[in-house]
C-alpha positions, 0 to 999 in steps of 0.5 A: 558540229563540222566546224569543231571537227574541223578545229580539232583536226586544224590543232594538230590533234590526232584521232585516238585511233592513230595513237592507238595504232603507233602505240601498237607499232611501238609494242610490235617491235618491242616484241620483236626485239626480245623475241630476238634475244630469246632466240639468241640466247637459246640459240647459244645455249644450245649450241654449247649442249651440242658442242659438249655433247660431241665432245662427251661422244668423241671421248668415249668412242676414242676409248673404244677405239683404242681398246679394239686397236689393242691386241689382246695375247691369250697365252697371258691373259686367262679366259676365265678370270674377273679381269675380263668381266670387269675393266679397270673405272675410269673417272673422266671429265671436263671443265669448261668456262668463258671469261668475259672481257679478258683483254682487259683483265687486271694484272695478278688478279685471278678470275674464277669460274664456277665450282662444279661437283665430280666424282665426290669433290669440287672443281673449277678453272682460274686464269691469271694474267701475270709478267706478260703471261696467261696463268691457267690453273685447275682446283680441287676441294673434296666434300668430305676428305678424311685427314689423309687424302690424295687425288692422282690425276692427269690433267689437259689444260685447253685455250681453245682459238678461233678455227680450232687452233687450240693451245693445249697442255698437260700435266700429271699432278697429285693432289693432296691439299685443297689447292689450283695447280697449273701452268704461271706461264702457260701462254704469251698474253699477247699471243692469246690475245691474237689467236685465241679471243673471240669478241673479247672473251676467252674460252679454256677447258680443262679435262681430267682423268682422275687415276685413284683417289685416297680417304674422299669417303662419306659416312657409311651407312651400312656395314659390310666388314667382318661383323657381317661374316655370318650372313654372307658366303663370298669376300670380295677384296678391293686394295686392301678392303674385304668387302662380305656379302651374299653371292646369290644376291649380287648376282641377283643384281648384277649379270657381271656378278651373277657371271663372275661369281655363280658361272663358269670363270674360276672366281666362282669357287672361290671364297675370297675374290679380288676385284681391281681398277675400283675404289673401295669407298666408291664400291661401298657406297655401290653396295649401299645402293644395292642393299638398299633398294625399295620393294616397291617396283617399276615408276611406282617407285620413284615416290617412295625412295627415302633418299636419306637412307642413300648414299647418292648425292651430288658428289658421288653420284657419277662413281655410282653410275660408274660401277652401275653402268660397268656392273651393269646393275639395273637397280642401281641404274635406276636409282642414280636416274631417280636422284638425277631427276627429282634431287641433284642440282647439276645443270642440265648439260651436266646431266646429259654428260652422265646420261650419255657416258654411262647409259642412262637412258631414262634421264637421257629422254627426259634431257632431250625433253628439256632441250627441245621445250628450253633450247627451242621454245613452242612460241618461237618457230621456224626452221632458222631456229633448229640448227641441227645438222646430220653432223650433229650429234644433238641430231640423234637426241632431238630426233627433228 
């Protein structure tokens, strides 16, 4: 029995117990090494939610700042007119995308990023390297445009650099085809290359301001023209739209409409009421939302809302949210939550971005549960994983 013992050890033959110990050592770093890529990428995703974060932030407070900054002259503005109930809309974006190995693009070739939905039509970024140049464009496609449509826009295109040297230009354009406008030669090749790769890759962004839209509107569900004049008692005017509808229910939805038009400004007695700075599709679609609304009230709700009776959908949800927010109609509020929750398919960054600009607070909660159960996983720990800093305003949502 000791002399094969012995033969077996003189062969060179390891006990199973050895190799079963190296084959765990092999399997432990395997672990590592992709528990490590987990947390890079996540590491990475979260610092891309907190760097559009800061800028959604950093927009709208420079909104507000400006509005404060701005005197207002009382002996011209009336104190009780619906121009100081309800501020112009503002339909405001950003695009952002990086290209991957830009150093070594092929000339006149465009290379595309991907189509986002915003305010009812469809955006994206191309970049072209051309004669020495840096090519950058946006594009537009609406949904479901009537045969005559127009998008007027203003339009900052961003390279953005190492140590935020940014090289940025703008540019005011009317959009009235499905087409990209831009710059040919918006930057040197060999300057970009210098200034602004990062590990070979390229990042631009393209902000948008969109300042009135024409013929962008889906089909309508409901009425709210002339036939409707039987059962209302106001007429609200945007452009050159009449809009008939019931004071008592409005105000019902809506303390703006409840102030403007059952309390003490002069729109109140009158039959016809005009409202400025909204599109009139949009505020159709607003009305449709409000119009439509379940009986059934609180979370309860959510189970039984009929989404093809409403007019929500990833295109228009954000002009939705926009007078819901600015209106300051609960139910509408509610109900672009819902439809954010259980039905749209924008990313989840996307979904911050709405939350945060236009209040709503339920999708912001379940966005901050997202972040925490997607950006730092339960299997993965340690502080080393959580950069969240006192300037950073990821900080406020995570509450770490």
């Amino acid at each position: 029995m000791a002399t094969n013992e012995k033969s077996n050890t003189e062969s060179g033959k390891e006990p199973d117990s050895a190799i079963l110990s190296e084959n765990m050592k092999s399997l432990e770093k395997l672990m590592l090494a992709e528990t490590e890529k987990i947390r890079n990428h996540h590491e990475q995703k979260f610092n891309a939610l907190s760097a559009r974060l800061q800028s959604i932030e950093a927009s709208i407070q420079k909104s507000k700042d400006v509005s404060e900054k701005e005197p207002i002259n009382e002996s011209v503005v009336p104190t009780n007119t619906a121009s100081n109930v309800a501020p112009k809309t503002i339909k405001r974006f950003q695009l952002k995308h990086v290209f991957e190995d830009a150093a070594n693009f092929r000339m006149n070739k465009y290379y595309y990023s991907e189509w986002e939905e915003h305010y009812n039509v469809k955006w994206k970024m191309s970049v072209k390297r051309t004669n020495g140049r840096l090519g950058f464009y946006v594009h537009c496609q609406p949904i479901a445009p009537s045969e005559n449509w127009s998008i007027r826009t203003k339009l900052e295109y961003k390279v953005v650099g190492r140590s935020q040297d940014d090289f940025i230009r703008t540019f005011d354009y009317n959009y009235e085809k499905s087409e990209g406008l831009g710059f040919c030669g918006f930057q040197e090749w060999e300057e970009m290359k210098k200034w602004h790769l990062v590990d070979g890759n390229l990042t631009v962004e393209a902000k948008v301001t969109i300042v009135e839209t024409i013929g962008l509107g889906k089909e309508k569900l409901r009425k709210f023209d002339e036939s409707q004049k039987d059962v209302s008692d106001v007429i609200l005017t945007i452009r050159d739209t009449k809009f008939y509808v019931s004071k008592m229910y409005l105000a019902s939805q809506s303390s703006v409409f409840k102030a403007l038009l059952l309390g003490g400004f002069s729109e109140s007695k009158q039959s016809e009421v005009k409202l400025n700075g909204i599109d009139p599709d949009d505020f159709h679609y607003f009305l449709e939302v409000l119009y439509g609304e379940s009986s059934i009230d609180g979370n309860e709700m959510y189970r039984f809302i009929d989404f093809s009776t409403i007019p929500l959908s990833d295109g228009n949800v954000e002009d939705i949210a926009l007078l819901a927010d600015m209106y300051d109609a609960p139910i509408a509020i509610r109900k672009c939550e819902v439809f954010l929750l259980k039905e749209s398919k924008k990313t989840l960054d996307t979904k911050l971005e709405i939350a945060t600009r236009y209040h709503l607070e339920n999708l912001k909660e379940w966005c901050k549960t997202q972040i925490t159960t997607t950006v730092v996983p339960k299997n993965i720990s340690g502080p080393k994983n959580r950069k969240v800093t006192k300037k950073n305003p990821l900080r406020k949502l995570l509450c770490f």
